[in-house]
N, C-alpha and C positions, 0 to 999 in steps of 0.2 A: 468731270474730274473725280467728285466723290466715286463715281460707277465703276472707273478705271480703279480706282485701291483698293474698293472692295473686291472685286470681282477678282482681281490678280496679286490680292494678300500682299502689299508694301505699305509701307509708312505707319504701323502702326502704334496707338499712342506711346509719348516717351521717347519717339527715334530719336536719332540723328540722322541730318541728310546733309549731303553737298551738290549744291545745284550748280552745276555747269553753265555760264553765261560767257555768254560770244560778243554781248553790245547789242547786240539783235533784236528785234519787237520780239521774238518767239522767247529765247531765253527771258524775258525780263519780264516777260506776264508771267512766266509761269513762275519765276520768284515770287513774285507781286502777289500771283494768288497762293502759292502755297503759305506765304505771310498772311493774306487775306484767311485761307481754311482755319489754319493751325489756330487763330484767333477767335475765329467765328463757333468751332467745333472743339474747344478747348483743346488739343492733342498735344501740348505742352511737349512740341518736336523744339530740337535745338539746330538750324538754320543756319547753315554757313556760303554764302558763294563763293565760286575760283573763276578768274578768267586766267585762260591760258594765250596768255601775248605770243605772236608768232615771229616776233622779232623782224613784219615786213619794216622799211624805212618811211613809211609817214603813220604809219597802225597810231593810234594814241590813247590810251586808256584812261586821260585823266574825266575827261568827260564821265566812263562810266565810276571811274572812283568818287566823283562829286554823287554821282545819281545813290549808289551804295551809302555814304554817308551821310545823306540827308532822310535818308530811313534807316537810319541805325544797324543797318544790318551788317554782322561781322562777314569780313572776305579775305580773299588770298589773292594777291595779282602775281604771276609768275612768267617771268620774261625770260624767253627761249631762242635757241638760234634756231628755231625750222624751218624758215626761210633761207638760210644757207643751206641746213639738210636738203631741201627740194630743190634746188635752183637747176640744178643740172640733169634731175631726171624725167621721164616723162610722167610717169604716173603721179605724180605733186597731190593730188587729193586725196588719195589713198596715204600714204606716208605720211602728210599733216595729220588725219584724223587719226592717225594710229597713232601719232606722237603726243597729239592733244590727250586722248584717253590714257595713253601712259602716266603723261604728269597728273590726271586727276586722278588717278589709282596713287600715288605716290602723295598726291598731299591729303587724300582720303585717307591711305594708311599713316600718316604722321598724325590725324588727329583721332583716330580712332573712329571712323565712318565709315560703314559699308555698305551703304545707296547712295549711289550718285543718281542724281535727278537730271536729266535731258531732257528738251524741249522739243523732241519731234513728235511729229503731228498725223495727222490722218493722211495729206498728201505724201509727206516723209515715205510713209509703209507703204503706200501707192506706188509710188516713182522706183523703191527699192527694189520692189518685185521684179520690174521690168529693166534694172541697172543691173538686178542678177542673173535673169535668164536670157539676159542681150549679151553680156562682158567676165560671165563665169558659166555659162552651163548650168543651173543650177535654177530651182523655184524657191526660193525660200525672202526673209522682208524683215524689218525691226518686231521687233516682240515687247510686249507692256513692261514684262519683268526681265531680267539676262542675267545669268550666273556667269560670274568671272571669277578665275582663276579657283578653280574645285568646289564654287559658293561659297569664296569666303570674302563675294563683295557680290555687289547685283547695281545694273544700270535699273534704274526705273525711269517711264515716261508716262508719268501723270496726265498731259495732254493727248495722250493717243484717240480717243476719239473726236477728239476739237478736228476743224476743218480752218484750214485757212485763213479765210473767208471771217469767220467769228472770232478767232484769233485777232486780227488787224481789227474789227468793229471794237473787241474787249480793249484792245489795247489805246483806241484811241478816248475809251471813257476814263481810262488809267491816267492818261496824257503823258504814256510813253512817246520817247524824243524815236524818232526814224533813225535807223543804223548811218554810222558816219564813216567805220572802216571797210573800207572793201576790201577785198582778197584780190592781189593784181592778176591772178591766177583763174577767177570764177569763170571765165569763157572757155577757157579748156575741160572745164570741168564734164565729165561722163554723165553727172544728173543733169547738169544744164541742160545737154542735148538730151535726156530723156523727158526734161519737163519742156523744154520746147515741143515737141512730139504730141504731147499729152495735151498743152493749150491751145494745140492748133487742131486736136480733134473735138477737146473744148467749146473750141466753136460753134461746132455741129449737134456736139451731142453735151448738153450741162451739167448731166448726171455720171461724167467717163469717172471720175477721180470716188465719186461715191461709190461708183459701181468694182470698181477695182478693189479698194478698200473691202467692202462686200465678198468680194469674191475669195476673201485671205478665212472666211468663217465660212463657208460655202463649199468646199471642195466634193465633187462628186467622185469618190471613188471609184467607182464602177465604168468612167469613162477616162481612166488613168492605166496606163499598162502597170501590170505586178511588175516587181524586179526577180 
């Protein structure tokens, strides 16, 4: 995680950040740790989390409000109708996560922060590549840092080179709780059926998700046509 801030200039000392948590093992280590750095490495950064409630009907946030308050750590819960927003169209994933990014640009700009912290990972960038050149035309994947709206805010993802795999090990020496809200929606989801895809080559081959990721700092020019 130190490799990923240096190497991609965010976080440093004195920030402010807002980390994006979903309830999830991924969002909550990566709070965990960025709690854990900031301490370890003095960087006297100022920590805030948001969750963005999706308004489904049994979602319940108090679980993670107990978890946030028993590490002191200041938050924002912000309760949304985007479940009504989605209900009737097909692309529901796409629309959620737009909607979700909107409200954390918006309680980002109310406090005066402009890094949001996301918790995607090394399979994240993996899976991206192939949800984009399957369902846009297109090669492109998550990036460590992202300029929003003319750089006057940046998504960072501290986790980008974590795998999975280590992820779930870190979180279990954490004795993070296992996510409790599901999304009644995740079966339709366009990643799902691309990490389906990916675990079932998995199989065969242990190194697919390494190798992909890999392949995002690898590009051979020269067997790519010009435009």
């Amino acid at each position: 995680m130190r490799r990923v801030i240096k190497r991609y200039g965010f976080l440093e000392k004195n920030s402010r950040v807002l980390v994006g948590i979903s309830g999830g093992v991924d969002s909550l280590l990566l709070l965990l740790l960025l709690v854990e750095y900031n301490e370890r490495f003095t960087q006297k950064w100022e920590i805030h989390a948001c969750h963005i409630h999706p308004g489904f009907p049994r979602w319940n946030a108090d679980r993670l409000k107990k978890f946030l308050i028993k590490r002191n750590i200041p938050y924002t819960i912000v309760k949304t109708d985007i479940s009504k927003k989605i209900k009737k169209i097909s692309n529901k994933c796409y629309l959620c996560a737009r909607e979700r990014r909107r409200k954390l640009l918006e309680i980002a700009d109310k406090l005066g922060v402009f890094q949001i912290a996301l918790a995607h990972h090394k399979q994240d960038a993996a899976e991206t590549i192939f949800l984009n050149m399957i369902y846009n035309g297109e090669i492109s994947t998550l990036v460590p840092k992202q300029s929003i709206i003319q750089g006057r805010f940046f998504f960072i993802r501290p986790l980008y080179y974590l795998d999975k795999k280590m992820i779930e090990n870190i979180a279990r020496i954490y004795g993070i709780p296992r996510r409790h809200n599901i999304c009644p929606y995740y079966k339709e989801s366009k990643r799902e059926v691309v990490r389906r895809f990916l675990n079932r080559i998995q199989k065969e081959n242990p190194d697919v998700y390494k190798n992909v990721f890999r392949s995002i700092f690898h590009i051979k020019n020269s067997y790519m046509p010009h435009l």
